[in-house]
Jmol script that loads the backbone (N, CA, C; Angstrom):
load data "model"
ATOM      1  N   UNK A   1      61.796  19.729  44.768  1.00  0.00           N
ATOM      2  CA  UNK A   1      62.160  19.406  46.138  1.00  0.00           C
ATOM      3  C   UNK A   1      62.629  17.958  46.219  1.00  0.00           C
ATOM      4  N   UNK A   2      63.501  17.338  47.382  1.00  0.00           N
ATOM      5  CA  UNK A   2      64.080  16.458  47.437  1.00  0.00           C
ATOM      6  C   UNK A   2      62.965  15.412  48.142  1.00  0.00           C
ATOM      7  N   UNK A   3      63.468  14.542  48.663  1.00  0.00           N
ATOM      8  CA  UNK A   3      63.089  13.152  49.371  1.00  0.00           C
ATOM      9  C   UNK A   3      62.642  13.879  50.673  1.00  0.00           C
ATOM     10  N   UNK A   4      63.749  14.348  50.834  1.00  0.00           N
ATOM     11  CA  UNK A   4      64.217  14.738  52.441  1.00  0.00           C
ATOM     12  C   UNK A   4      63.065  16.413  52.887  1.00  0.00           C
ATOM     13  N   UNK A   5      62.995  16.964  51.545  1.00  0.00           N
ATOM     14  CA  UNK A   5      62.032  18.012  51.550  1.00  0.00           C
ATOM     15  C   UNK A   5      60.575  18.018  50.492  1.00  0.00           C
ATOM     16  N   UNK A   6      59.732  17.444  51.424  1.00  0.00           N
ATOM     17  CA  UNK A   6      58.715  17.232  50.134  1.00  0.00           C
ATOM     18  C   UNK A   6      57.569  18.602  50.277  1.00  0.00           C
ATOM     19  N   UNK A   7      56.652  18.878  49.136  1.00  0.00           N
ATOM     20  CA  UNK A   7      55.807  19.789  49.141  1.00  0.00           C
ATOM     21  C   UNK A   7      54.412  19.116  49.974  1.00  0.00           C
ATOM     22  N   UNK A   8      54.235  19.954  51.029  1.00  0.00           N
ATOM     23  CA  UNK A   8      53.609  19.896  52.040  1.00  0.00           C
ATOM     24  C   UNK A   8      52.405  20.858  51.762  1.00  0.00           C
ATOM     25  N   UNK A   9      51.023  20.431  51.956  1.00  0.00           N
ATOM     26  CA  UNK A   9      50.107  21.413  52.055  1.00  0.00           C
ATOM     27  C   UNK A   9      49.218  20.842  53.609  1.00  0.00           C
ATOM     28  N   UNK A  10      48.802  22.093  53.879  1.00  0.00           N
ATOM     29  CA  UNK A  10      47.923  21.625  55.050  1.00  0.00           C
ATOM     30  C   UNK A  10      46.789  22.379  55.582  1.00  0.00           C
ATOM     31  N   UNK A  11      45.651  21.911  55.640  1.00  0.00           N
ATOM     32  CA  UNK A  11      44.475  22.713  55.180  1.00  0.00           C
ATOM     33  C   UNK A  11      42.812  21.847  55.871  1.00  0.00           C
ATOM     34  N   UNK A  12      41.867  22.380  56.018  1.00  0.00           N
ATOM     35  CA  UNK A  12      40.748  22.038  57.084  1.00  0.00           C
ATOM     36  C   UNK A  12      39.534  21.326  56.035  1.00  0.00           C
ATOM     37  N   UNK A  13      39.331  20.039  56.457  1.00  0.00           N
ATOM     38  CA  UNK A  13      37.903  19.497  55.605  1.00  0.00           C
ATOM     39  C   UNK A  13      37.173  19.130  56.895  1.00  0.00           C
ATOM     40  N   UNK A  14      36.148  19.624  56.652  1.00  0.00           N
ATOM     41  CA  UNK A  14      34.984  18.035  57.353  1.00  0.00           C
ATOM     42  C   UNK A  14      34.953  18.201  58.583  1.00  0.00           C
ATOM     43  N   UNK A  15      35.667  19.403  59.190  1.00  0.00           N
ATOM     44  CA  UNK A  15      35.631  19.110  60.918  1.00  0.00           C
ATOM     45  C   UNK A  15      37.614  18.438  60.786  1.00  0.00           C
ATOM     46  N   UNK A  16      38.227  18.258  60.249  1.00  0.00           N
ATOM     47  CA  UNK A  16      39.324  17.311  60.370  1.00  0.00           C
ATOM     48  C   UNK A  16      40.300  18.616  59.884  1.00  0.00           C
ATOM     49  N   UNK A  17      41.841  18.109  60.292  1.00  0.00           N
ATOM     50  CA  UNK A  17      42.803  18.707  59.443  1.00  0.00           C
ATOM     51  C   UNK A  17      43.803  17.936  58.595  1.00  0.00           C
ATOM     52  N   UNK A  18      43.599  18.328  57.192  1.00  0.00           N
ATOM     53  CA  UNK A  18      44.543  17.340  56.504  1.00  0.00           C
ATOM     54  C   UNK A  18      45.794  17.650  56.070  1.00  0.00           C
ATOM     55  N   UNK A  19      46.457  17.153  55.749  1.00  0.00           N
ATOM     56  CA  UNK A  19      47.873  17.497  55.696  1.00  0.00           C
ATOM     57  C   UNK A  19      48.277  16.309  54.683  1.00  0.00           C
ATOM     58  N   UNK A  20      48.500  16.935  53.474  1.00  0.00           N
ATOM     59  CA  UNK A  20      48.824  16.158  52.154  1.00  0.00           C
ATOM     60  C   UNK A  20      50.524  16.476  51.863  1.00  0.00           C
ATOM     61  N   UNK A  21      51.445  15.619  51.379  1.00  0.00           N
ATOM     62  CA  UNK A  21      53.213  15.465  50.817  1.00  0.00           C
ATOM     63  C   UNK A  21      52.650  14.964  49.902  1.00  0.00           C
ATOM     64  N   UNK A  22      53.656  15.361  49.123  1.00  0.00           N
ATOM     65  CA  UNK A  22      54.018  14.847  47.396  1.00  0.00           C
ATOM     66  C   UNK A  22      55.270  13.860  47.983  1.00  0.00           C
ATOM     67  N   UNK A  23      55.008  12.265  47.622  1.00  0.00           N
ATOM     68  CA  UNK A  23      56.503  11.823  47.893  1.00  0.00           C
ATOM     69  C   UNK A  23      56.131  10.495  46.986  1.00  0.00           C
ATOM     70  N   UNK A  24      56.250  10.949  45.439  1.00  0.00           N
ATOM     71  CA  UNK A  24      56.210  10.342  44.672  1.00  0.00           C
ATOM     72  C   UNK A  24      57.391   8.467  44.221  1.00  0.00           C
ATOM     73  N   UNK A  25      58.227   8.941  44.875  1.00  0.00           N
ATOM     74  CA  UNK A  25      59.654   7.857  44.064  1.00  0.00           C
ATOM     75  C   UNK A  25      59.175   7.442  45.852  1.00  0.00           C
ATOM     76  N   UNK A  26      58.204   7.337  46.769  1.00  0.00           N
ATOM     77  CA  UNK A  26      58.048   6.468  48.136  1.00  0.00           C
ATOM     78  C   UNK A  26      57.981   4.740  47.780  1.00  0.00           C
ATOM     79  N   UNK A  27      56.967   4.872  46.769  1.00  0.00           N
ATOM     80  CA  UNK A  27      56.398   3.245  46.285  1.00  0.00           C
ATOM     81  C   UNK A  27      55.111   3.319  47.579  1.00  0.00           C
ATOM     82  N   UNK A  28      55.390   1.626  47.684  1.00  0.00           N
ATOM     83  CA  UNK A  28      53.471   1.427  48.296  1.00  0.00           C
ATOM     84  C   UNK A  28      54.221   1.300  49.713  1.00  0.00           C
ATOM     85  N   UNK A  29      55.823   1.587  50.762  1.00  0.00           N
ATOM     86  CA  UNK A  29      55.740   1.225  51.883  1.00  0.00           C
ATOM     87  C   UNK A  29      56.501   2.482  52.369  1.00  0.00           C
ATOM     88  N   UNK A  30      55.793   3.124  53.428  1.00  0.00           N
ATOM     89  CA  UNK A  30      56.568   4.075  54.110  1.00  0.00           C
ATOM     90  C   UNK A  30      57.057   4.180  55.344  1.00  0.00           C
ATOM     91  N   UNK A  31      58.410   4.236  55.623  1.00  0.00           N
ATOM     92  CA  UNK A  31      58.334   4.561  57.485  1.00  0.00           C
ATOM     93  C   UNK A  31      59.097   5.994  57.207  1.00  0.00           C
ATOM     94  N   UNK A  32      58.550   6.217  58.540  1.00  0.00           N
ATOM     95  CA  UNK A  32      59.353   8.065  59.030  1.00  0.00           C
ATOM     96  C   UNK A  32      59.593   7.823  60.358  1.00  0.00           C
ATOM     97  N   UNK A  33      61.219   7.825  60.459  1.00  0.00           N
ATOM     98  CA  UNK A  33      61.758   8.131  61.789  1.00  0.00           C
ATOM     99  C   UNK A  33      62.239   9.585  62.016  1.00  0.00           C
ATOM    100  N   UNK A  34      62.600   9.658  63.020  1.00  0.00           N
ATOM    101  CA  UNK A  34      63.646  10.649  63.079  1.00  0.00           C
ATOM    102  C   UNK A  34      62.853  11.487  64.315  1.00  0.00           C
ATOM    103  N   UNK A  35      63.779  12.521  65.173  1.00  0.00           N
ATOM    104  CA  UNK A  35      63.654  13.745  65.745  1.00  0.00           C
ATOM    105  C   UNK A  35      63.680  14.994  65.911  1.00  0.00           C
ATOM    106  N   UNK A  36      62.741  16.083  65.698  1.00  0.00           N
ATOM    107  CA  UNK A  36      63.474  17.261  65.404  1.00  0.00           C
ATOM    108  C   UNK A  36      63.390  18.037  66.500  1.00  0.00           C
ATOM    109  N   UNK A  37      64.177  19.395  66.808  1.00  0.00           N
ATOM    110  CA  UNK A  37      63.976  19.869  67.921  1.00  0.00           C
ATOM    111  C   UNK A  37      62.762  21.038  68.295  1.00  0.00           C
ATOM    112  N   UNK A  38      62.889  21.311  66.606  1.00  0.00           N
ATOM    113  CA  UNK A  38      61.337  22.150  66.653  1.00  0.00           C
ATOM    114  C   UNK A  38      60.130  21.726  65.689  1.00  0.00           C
ATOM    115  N   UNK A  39      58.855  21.484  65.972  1.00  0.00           N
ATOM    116  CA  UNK A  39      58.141  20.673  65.213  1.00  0.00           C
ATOM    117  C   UNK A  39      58.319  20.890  63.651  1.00  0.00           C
ATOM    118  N   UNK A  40      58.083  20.185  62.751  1.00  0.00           N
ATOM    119  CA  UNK A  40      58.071  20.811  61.429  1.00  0.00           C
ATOM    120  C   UNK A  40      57.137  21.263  61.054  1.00  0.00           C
ATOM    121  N   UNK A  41      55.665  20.718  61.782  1.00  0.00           N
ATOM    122  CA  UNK A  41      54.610  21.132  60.749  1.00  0.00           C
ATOM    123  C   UNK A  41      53.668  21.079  61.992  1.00  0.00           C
ATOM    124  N   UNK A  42      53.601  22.391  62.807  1.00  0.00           N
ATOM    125  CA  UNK A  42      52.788  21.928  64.243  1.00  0.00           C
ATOM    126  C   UNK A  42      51.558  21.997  63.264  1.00  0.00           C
ATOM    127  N   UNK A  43      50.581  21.107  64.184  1.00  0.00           N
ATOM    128  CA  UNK A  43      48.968  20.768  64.193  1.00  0.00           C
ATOM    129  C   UNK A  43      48.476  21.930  65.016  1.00  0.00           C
ATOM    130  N   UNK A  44      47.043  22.358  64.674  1.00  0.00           N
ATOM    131  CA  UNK A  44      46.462  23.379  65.652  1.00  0.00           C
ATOM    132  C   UNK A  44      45.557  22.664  66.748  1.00  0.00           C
ATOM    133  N   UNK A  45      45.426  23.363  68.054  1.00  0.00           N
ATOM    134  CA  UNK A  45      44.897  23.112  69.249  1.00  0.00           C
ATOM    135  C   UNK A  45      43.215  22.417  68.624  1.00  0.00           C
ATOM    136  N   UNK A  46      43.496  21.398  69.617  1.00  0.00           N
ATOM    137  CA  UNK A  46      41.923  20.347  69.558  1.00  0.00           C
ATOM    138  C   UNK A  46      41.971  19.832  68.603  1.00  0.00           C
ATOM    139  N   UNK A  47      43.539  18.783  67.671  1.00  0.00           N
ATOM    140  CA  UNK A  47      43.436  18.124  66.546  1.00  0.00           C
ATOM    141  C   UNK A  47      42.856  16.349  68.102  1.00  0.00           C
ATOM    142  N   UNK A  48      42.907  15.868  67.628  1.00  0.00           N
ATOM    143  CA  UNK A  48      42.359  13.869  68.211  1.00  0.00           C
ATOM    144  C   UNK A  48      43.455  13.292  67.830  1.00  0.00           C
ATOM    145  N   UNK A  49      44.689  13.535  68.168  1.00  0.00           N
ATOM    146  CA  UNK A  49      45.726  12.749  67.201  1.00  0.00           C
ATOM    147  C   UNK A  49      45.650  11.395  67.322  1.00  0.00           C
ATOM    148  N   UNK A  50      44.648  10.593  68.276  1.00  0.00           N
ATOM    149  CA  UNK A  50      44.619   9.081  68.474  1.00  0.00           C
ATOM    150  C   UNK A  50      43.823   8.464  67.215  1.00  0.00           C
ATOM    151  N   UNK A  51      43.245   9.673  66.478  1.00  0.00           N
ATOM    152  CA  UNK A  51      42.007   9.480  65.478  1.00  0.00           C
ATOM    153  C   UNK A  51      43.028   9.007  63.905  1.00  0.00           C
ATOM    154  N   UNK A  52      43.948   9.286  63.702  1.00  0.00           N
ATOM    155  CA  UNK A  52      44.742   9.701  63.060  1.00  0.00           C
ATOM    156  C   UNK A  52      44.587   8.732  61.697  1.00  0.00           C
ATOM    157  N   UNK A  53      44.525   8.990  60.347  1.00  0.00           N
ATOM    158  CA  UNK A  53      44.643   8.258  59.693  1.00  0.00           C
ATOM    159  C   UNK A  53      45.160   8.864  58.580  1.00  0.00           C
ATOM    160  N   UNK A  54      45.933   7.973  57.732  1.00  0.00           N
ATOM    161  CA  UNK A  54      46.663   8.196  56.483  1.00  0.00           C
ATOM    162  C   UNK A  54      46.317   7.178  55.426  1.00  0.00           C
ATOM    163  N   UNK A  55      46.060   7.669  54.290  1.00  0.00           N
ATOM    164  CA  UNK A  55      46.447   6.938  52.724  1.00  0.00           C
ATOM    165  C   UNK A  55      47.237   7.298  51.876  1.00  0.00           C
ATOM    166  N   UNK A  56      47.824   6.681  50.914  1.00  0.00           N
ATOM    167  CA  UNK A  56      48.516   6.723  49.959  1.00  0.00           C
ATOM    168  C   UNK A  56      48.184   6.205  48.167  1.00  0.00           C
ATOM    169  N   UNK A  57      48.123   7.727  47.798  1.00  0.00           N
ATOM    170  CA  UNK A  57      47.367   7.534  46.216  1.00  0.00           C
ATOM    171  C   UNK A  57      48.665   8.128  45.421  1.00  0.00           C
ATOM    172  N   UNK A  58      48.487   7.948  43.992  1.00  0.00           N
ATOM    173  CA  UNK A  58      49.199   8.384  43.326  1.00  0.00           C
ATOM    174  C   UNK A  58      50.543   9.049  44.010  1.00  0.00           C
ATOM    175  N   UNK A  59      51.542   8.393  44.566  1.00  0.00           N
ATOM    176  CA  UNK A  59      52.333   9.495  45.049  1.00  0.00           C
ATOM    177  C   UNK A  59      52.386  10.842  46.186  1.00  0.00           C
ATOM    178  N   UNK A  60      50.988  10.849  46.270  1.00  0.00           N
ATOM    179  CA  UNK A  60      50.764  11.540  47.214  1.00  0.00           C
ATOM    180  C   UNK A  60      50.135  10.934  48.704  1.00  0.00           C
ATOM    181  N   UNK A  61      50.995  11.238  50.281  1.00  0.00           N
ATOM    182  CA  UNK A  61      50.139  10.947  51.008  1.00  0.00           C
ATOM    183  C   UNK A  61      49.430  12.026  52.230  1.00  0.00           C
ATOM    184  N   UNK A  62      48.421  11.199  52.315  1.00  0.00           N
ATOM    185  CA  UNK A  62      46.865  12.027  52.906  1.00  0.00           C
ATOM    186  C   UNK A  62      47.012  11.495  54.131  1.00  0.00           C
ATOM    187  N   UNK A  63      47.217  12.654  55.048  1.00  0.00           N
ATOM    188  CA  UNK A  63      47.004  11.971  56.414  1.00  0.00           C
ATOM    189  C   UNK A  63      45.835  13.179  56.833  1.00  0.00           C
ATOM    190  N   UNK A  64      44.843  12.279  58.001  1.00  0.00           N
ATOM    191  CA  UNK A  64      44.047  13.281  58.144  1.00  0.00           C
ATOM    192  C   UNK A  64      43.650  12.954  59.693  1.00  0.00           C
ATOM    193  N   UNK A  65      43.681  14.342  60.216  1.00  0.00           N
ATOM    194  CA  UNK A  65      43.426  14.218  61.876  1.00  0.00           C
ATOM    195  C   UNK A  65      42.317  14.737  62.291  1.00  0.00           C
ATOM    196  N   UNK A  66      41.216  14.411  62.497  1.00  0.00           N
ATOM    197  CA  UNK A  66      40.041  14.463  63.784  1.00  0.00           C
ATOM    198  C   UNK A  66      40.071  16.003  64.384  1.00  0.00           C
ATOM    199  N   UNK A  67      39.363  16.756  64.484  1.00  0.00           N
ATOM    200  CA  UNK A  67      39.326  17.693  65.622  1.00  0.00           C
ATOM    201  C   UNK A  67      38.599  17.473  66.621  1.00  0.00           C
ATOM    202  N   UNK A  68      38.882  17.521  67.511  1.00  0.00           N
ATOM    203  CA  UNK A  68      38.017  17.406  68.888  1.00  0.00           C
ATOM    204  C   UNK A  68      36.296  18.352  68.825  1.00  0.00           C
ATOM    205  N   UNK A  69      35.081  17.653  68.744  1.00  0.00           N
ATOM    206  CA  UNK A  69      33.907  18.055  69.087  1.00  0.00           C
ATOM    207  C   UNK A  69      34.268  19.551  69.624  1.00  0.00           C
ATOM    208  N   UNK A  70      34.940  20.051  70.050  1.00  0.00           N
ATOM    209  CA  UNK A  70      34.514  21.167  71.069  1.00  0.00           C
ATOM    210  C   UNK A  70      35.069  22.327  70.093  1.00  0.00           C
ATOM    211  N   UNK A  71      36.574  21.571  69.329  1.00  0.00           N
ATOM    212  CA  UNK A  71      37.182  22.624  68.255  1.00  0.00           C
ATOM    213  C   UNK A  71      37.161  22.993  67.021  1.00  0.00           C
ATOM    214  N   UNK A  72      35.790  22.278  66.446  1.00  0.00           N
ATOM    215  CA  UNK A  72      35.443  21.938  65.354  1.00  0.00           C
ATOM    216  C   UNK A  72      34.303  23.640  65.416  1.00  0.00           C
ATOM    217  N   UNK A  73      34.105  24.112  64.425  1.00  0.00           N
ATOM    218  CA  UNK A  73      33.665  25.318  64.250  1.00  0.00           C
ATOM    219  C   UNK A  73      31.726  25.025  64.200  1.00  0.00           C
ATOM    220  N   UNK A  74      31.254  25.809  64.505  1.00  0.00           N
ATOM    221  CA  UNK A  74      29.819  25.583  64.753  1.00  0.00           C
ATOM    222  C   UNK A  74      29.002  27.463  64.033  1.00  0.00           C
ATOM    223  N   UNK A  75      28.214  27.058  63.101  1.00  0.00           N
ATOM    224  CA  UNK A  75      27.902  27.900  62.307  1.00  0.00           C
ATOM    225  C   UNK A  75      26.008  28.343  63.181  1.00  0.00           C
ATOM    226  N   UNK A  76      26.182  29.585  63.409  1.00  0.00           N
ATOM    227  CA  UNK A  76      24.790  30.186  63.996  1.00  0.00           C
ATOM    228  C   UNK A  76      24.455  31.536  63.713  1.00  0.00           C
ATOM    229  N   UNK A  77      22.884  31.363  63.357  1.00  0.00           N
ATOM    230  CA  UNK A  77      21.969  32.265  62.754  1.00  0.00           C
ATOM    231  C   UNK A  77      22.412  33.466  63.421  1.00  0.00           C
ATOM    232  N   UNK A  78      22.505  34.501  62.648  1.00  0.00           N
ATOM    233  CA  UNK A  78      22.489  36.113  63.188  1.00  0.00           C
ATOM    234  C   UNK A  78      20.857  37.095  62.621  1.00  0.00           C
ATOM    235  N   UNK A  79      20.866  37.156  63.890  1.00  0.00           N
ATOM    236  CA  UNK A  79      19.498  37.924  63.639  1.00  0.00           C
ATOM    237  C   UNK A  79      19.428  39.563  63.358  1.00  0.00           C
ATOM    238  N   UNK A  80      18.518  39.780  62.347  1.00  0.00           N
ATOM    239  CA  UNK A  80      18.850  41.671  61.933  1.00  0.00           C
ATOM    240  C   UNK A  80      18.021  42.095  63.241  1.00  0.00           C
ATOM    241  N   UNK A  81      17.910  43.237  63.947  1.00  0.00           N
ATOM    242  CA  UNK A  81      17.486  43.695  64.356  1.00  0.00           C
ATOM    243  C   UNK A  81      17.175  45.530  63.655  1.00  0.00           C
ATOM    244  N   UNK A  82      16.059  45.650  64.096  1.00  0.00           N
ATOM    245  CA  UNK A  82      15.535  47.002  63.427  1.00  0.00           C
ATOM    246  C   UNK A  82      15.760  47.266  61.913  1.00  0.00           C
TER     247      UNK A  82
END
end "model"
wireframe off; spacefill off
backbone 0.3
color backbone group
């Protein structure tokens, strides 16, 4: 894939959603402009996008967004009955 099309994965840790590019030949400074008319990579309902944070390792960067307390998944006991 090119500059212009990088390999995109995007996937749930921690309560958060992360969303990792391969954009190896970037170096250590990145900007992204631009507009599109349909999102490229919508986020799902109750991401915190004010939470928002990104790093950059090996070529690859990690941005990772917050879910909102309410959309974050909550795990509860099921009881057997009879």
């Amino acid at each position: 894939m090119g500059a212009a099309d990088p390999a995109i994965d995007m996937f749930e840790r921690d309560g958060s959603v992360v969303v990792k590019a391969e954009l190896p030949a970037i170096g250590r400074t990145l900007s992204a402009l631009g507009t599109r008319l349909r999102p490229y990579l919508p986020l799902p309902e109750g991401c915190d996008t004010d939470l928002v944070s990104a790093t950059m390792r090996h070529g690859v960067l990690e941005i990772v967004v917050p879910k909102t307390r309410q959309a974050v998944a909550k795990k509860i006991a099921v009881k057997s009955v009879g």
